[in-house]
matplotlib code that plots the C-alpha trace (Angstrom):
import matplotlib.pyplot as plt

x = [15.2, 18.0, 20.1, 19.0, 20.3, 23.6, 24.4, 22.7, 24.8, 28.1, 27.7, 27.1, 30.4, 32.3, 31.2, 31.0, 33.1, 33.1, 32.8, 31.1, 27.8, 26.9, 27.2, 23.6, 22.4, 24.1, 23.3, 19.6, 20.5, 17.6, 18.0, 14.9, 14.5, 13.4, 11.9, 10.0, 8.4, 6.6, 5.6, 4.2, 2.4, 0.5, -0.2, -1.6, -3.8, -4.3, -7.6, -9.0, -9.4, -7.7, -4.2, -2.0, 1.5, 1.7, 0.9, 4.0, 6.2, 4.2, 6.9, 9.5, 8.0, 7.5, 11.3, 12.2, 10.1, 11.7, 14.8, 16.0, 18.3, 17.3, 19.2, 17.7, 18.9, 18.5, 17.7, 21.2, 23.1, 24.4, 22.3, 24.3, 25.7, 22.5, 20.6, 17.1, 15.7, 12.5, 10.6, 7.1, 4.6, 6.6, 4.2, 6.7, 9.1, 11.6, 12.7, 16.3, 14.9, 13.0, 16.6, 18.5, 16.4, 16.5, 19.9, 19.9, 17.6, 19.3, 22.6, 21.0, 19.2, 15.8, 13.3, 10.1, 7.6, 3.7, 0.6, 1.1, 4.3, 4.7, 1.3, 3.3, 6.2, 8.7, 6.6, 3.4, 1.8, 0.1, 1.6, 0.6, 0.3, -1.6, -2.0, 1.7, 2.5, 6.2, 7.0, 5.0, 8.6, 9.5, 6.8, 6.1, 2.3, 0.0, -2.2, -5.5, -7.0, -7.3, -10.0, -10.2, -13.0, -15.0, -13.2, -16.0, -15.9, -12.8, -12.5, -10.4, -7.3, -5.9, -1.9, -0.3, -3.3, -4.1, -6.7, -6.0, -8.3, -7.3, -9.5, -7.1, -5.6, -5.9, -4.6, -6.0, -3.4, -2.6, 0.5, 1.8, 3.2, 5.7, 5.0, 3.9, 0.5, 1.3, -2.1, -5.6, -8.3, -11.4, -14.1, -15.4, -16.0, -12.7, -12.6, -9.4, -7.2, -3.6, -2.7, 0.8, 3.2, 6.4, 8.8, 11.9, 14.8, 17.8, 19.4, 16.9, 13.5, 10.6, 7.8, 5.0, 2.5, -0.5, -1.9, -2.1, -3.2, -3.9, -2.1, 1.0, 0.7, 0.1, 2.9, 5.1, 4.8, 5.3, 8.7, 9.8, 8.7, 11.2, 13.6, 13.0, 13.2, 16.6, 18.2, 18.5, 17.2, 14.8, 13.7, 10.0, 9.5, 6.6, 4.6, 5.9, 9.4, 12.1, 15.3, 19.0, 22.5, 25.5, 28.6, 28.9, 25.5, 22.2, 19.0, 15.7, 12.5, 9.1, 6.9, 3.4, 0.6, 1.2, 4.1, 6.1, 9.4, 12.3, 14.1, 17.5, 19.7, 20.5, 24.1, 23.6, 25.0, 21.8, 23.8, 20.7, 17.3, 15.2, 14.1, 10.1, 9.3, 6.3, 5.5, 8.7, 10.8, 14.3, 16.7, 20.5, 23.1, 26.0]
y = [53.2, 55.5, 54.4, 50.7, 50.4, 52.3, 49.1, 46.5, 47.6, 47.9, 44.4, 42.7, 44.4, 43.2, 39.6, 40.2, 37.1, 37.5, 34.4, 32.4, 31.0, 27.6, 25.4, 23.9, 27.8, 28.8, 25.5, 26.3, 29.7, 30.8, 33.0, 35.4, 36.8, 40.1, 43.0, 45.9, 46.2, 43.2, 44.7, 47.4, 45.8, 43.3, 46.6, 48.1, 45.9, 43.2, 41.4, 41.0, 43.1, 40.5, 40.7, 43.4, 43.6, 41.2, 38.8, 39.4, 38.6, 35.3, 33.3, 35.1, 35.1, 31.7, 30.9, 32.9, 30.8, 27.7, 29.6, 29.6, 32.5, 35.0, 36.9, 39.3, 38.7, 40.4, 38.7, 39.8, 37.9, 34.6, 31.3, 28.7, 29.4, 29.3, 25.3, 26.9, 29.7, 31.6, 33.4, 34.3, 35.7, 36.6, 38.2, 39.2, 37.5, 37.4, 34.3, 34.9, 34.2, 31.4, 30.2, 30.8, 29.6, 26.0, 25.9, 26.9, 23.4, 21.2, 22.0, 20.7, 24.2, 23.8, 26.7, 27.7, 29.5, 30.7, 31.5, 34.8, 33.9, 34.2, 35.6, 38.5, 39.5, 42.6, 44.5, 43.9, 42.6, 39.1, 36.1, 35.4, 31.7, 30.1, 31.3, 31.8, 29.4, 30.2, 28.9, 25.3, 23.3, 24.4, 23.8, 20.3, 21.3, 23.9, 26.7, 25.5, 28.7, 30.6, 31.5, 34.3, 34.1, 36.9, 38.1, 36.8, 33.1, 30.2, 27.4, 24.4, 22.3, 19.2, 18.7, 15.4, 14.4, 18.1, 20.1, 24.4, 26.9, 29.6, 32.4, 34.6, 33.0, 29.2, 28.5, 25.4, 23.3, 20.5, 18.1, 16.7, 12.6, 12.6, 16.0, 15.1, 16.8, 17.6, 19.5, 18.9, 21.4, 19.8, 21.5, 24.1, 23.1, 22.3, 19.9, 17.5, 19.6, 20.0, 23.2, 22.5, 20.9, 19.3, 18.4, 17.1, 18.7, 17.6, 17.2, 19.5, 20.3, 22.7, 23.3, 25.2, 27.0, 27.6, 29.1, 32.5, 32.4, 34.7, 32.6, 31.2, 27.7, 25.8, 27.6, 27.0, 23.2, 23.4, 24.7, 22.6, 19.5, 21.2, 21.5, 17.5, 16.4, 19.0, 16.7, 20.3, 20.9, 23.6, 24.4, 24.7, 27.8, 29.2, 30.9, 35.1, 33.6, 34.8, 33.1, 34.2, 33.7, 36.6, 37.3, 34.6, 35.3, 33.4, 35.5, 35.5, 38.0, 37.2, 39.0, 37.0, 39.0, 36.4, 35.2, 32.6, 30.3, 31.1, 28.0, 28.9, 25.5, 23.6, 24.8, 28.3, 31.4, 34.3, 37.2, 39.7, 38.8, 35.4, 32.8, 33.3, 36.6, 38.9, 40.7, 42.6, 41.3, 39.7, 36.9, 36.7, 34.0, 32.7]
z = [-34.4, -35.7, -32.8, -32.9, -36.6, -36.0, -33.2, -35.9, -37.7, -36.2, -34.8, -38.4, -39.6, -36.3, -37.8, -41.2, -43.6, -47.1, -48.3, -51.2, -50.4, -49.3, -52.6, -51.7, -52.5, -55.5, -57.2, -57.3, -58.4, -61.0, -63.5, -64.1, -67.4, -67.5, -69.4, -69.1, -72.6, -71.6, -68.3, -70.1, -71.9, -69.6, -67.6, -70.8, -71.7, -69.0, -70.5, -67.3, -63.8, -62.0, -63.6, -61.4, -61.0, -58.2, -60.8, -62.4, -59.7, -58.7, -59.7, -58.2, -54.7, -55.2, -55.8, -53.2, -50.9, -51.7, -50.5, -54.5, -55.1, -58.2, -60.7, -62.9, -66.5, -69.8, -73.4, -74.4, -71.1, -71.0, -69.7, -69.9, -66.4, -64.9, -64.2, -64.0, -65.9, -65.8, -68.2, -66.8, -68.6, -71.5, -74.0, -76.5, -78.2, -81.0, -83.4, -82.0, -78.2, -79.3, -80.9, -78.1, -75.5, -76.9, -77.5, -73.6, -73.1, -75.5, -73.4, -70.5, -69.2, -67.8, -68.9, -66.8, -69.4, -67.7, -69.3, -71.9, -73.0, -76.7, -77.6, -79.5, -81.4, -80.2, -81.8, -79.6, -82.8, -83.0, -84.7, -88.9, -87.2, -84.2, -80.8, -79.5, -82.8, -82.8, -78.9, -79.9, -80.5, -77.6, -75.6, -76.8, -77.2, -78.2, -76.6, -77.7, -75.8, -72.6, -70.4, -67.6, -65.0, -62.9, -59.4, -57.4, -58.9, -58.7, -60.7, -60.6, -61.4, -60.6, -60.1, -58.9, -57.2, -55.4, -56.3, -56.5, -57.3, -60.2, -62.1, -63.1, -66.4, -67.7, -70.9, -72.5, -73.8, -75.7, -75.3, -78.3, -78.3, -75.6, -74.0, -69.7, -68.6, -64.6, -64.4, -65.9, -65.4, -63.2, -64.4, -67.1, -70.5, -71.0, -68.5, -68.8, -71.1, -69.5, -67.5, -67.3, -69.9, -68.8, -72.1, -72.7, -75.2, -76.3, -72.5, -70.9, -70.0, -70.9, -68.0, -69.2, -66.4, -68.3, -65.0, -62.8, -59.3, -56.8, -53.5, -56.1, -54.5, -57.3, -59.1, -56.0, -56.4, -60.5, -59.3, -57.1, -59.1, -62.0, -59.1, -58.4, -62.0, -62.5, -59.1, -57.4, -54.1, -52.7, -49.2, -47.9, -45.1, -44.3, -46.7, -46.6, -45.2, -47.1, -46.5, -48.1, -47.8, -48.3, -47.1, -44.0, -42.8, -43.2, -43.3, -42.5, -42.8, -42.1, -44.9, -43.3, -41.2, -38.9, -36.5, -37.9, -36.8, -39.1, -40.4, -38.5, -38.5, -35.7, -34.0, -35.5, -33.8, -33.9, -34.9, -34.4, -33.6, -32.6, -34.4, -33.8, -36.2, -36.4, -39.6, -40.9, -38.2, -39.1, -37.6, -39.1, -38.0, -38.6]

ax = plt.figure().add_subplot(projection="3d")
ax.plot(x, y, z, "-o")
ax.set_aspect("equal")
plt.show()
């Protein structure tokens, strides 16, 4: 294996081009916001058994399966050069994000909030105000509730016409005059209350994801519907296919269980590898 990198290796360098990357892939480039207080403190005190840390990065992988490239970004960093932005699960927040992050949408940004966000200032206290109050304007709505359910029962919501299961998080919300419902749940007692929020802002957009799942399928469609609405594309590989762009190179690595075709375009040289992967197997061409 030592050996086999070493020639992997030697052979990428010998074809190595740095070079920008295709203008279809950097403009879906999403910016994630991250930050580790907020980490902390969903790991601290997750309100249910089913919330882990996978759950954090549900988005993420999701991106990254629409073949969306990702840059981690602090509170203090710049947004504007960035079309797409997401903050998921963002428990804690300060008036000056809240501030900054419309100012990002009314300049033509589109923001991707999920269930949690706002529920507490920097502090880790709750809001004098309603649930997650302050993030309302933004949000074009309001977070009525939320509900968790036990591991060994699903529930179920409704999105453009498809129906997902969900029992890790729902919050129950409610779209003010204007605000789009894309999701209604299907069942429970709050059958027909909105799941997801969809709202316009100055010259941008809001999309609220008022739900967790375990598979990030529904999520996965949320996103590229944004991506739709924003006139940005997005790719669809197989679920666990991870597909990225660098220095010349395209590149492929099949995260599944199972065997799966990467996407490599037609007229593509294969640089290393084949296009049908097992698990942890890569392809790269140029």
């Amino acid at each position: 294996e030592y050996m086999q990198f070493n020639t992997e290796i030697r052979n990428l360098r010998k074809n190595h081009k740095p070079d920008k990357n295709p203008d279809f892939y950097e403009a879906r480039r999403a910016a994630y916001l991250l930050k580790y207080d907020n980490l902390w403190s969903l790991q601290n005190q997750p309100q249910t058994k089913l919330w882990n840390k996978e759950g954090d990065y549900t988005i993420y992988n999701q991106l990254k399966n629409l073949v969306v490239p990702v840059t981690f970004v602090e509170e203090t960093d710049d947004f504007s050069q960035y079309k797409v932005l997401v903050a998921p699960n963002y428990e804690m927040i300060s008036p000056e994000l809240i501030e900054k992050w419309e100012n990002y949408v009314n300049n033509g940004g589109h923001l991707v909030l999920s269930c949690r966000t706002g529920h507490k200032n920097t502090n880790g206290h709750f809001w004098k105000d309603k649930w997650a109050g302050p993030i309302y304007k933004l949000i074009g709505g309001e977070i009525e509730r939320y509900d968790v359910l036990p591991a060994d029962y699903k529930a179920e919501v409704s999105l453009f016409g498809k129906t997902y299961d969900w029992n890790i998080w729902g919050d129950v919300l409610i779209a003010e005059n204007g605000t789009e419902q894309w999701a209604t749940y299907t069942n429970q007692f709050y059958k027909n209350k909105a799941a997801v929020l969809h709202h316009k802002l100055g010259k941008g957009t809001v999309t609220y994801i008022g739900i967790l799942t375990a598979d990030g399928a529904f999520e996965k469609q949320v996103l590229k519907e944004v991506y739709k609405r924003a006139n940005l594309t997005t790719q669809d590989v197989p679920h666990g296919m991870f597909v990225s762009y660098r220095d010349g190179f395209g590149v492929a690595v099949n995260f599944h269980s199972n065997e799966q075709t990467a996407p490599v375009p037609q007229g593509a040289q294969i640089i290393m590898g084949q296009a049908k992967l097992k698990t942890a197997e890569v392809v790269i061409w140029k």
